[in-house]
N, C-alpha and C positions, 0 to 999 in steps of 0.2 A: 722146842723139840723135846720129849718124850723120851725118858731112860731106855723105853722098849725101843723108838726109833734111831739113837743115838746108838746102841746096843748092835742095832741092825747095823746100820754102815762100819759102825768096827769090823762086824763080820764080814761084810763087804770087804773090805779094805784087805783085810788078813787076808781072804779068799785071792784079791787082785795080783796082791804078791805073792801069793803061794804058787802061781799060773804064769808069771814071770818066766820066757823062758820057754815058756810047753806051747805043741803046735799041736794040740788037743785038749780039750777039756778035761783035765785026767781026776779031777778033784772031787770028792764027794766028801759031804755033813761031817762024818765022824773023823776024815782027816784035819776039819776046826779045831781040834777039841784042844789039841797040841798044842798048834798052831796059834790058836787064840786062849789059851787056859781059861776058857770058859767050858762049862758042861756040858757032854752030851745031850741030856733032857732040856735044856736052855736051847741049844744050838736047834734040834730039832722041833722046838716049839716056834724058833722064826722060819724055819723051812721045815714044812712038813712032807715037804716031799722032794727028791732033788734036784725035779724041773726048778723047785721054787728057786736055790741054789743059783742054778746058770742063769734067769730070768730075773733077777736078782742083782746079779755080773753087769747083765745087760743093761738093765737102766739105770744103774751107775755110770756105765761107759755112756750110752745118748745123755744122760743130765749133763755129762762132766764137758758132751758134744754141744749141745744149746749154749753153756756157759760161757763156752767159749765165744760161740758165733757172736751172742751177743753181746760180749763187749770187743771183740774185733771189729764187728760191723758199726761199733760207735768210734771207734780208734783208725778208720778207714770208711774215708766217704767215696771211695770207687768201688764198685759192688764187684767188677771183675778181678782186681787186687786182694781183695775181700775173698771173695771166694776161691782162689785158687791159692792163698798164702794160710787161709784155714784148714785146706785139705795137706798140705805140706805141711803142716803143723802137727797133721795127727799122723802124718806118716813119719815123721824127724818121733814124735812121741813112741810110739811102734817101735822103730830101730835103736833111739838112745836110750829106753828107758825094757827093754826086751819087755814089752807089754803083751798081753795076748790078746792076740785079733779076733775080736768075738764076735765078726764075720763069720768065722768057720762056722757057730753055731745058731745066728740070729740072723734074721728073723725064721721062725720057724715054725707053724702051725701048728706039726704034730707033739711041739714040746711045748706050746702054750698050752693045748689044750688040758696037759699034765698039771700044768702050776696049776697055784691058788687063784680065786680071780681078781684076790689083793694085788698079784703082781704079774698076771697076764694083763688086765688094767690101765695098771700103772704103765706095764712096757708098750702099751697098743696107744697110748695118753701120749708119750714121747716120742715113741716111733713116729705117726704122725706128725708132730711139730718138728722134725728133724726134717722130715720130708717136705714140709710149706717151705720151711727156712729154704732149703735148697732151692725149688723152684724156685719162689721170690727171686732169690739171689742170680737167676740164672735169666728170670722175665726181665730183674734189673736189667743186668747184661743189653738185654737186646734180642728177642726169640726170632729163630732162622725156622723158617720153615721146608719143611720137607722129610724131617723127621723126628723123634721123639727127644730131644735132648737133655731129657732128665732123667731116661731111662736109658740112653747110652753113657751118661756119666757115672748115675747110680753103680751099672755093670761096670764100666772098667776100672773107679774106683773100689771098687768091695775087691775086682780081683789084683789089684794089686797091693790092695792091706794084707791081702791072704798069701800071696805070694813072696812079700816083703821079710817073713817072719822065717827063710830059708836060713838066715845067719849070713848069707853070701853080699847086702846089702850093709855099708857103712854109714851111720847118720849124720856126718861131716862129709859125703862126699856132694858138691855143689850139681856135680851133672844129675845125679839121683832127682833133684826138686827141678831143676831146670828143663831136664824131659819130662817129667809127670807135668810142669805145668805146661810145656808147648801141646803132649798129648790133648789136657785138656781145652786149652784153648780150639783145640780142632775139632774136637768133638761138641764143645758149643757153638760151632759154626761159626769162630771168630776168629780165623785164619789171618786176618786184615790188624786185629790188636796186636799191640807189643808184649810181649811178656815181659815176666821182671828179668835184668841179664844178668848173667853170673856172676859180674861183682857185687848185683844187690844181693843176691843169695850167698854170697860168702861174708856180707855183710850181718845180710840173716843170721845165719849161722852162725858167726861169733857172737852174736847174741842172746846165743841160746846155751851157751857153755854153761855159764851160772846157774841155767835152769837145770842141765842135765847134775850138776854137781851137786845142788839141792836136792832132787829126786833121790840120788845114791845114798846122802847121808844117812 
């Protein structure tokens, strides 16, 4: 990797926590500069504009999203455990770590068209692959016919990332994952599975303490 690229995800990184927190995108370039003691004229040489910025956010958040799937999907050989213990994943991420849901802003045509098309690119390159993963994971499953259900998940998960980030949600609380996964379950048309029961998920849970204690340091 490249000082210029290595340079970039710092910036990335500083931006993610600077957004900590905000159920807006309230950040712009020159607020780096701080933030990151790196220069203006540097900052805005890797975003030259401040679609590039959020677009930027973005496929940091889907990369950090693939990485995950795939080594969950190698550490989990049931695809419908697999996929509903990943999307609880990023929603326990969301609540413990106050991450910002960049739902709110992605995907978005009219701000791609603004970036660079180094990272409109980039984000349409991952978007995409975040979207096979899903299907896959979902044809795994068992596809039910009679309606779209990758487009009823897609929706009711994005609105409840977006939703989630109220403050009113605790990431230790068991029922929180327990209904997000029966929702899901029903929505893949797999009414008939078991989902994981709440002592697995508090077992989850305790297992993620260390991770959230990590993240804080």
């Amino acid at each position: 990797m490249s000082s210029w690229e290595q340079r970039t995800d710092y910036l990335v990184e500083v931006a993610q926590r600077c957004l900590r927190g905000h159920q807006s995108f309230d950040l712009c370039r020159s607020h780096l500069v701080a933030a990151s003691q790196i220069s203006k004229g540097t900052i805005y040489n890797h975003f030259t504009t401040e679609a590039d910025l959020v677009v930027a956010v973005a496929c940091a958040q889907y990369q950090g999203w693939l990485n995950a799937a795939e080594s969950e999907q190698q550490g989990d050989t049931d695809p419908f455990e697999c996929y509903l213990f990943h999307h609880c994943q990023r929603l326990y991420d969301v609540l413990a770590q106050k991450r910002f849901v960049i739902e709110h802003m992605m995907p978005n045509q009219e701000l791609l068209q603004q970036a660079s098309e180094v990272y409109r690119d980039r984000f349409n390159d991952l978007f995409a692959q975040y979207c096979q993963w899903n299907q896959g994971m979902i044809s795994a499953v068992g596809d039910r016919p009679g309606f779209d259900r990758y487009e009823l998940l897609k929706n009711y998960i994005r609105g409840t990332m977006i939703n989630s980030d109220d403050g009113l949600k605790c990431c230790d609380d068991v029922q929180t994952y327990y209904q997000f996964s029966y929702a899901m379950a029903q929505l893949m048309g797999h009414s008939d599975r078991r989902i994981p029961t709440k002592q697995t998920f508090s077992v989850w849970l305790a297992q993620r303490e260390p991770q959230q204690t990590n993240a804080a340091a």
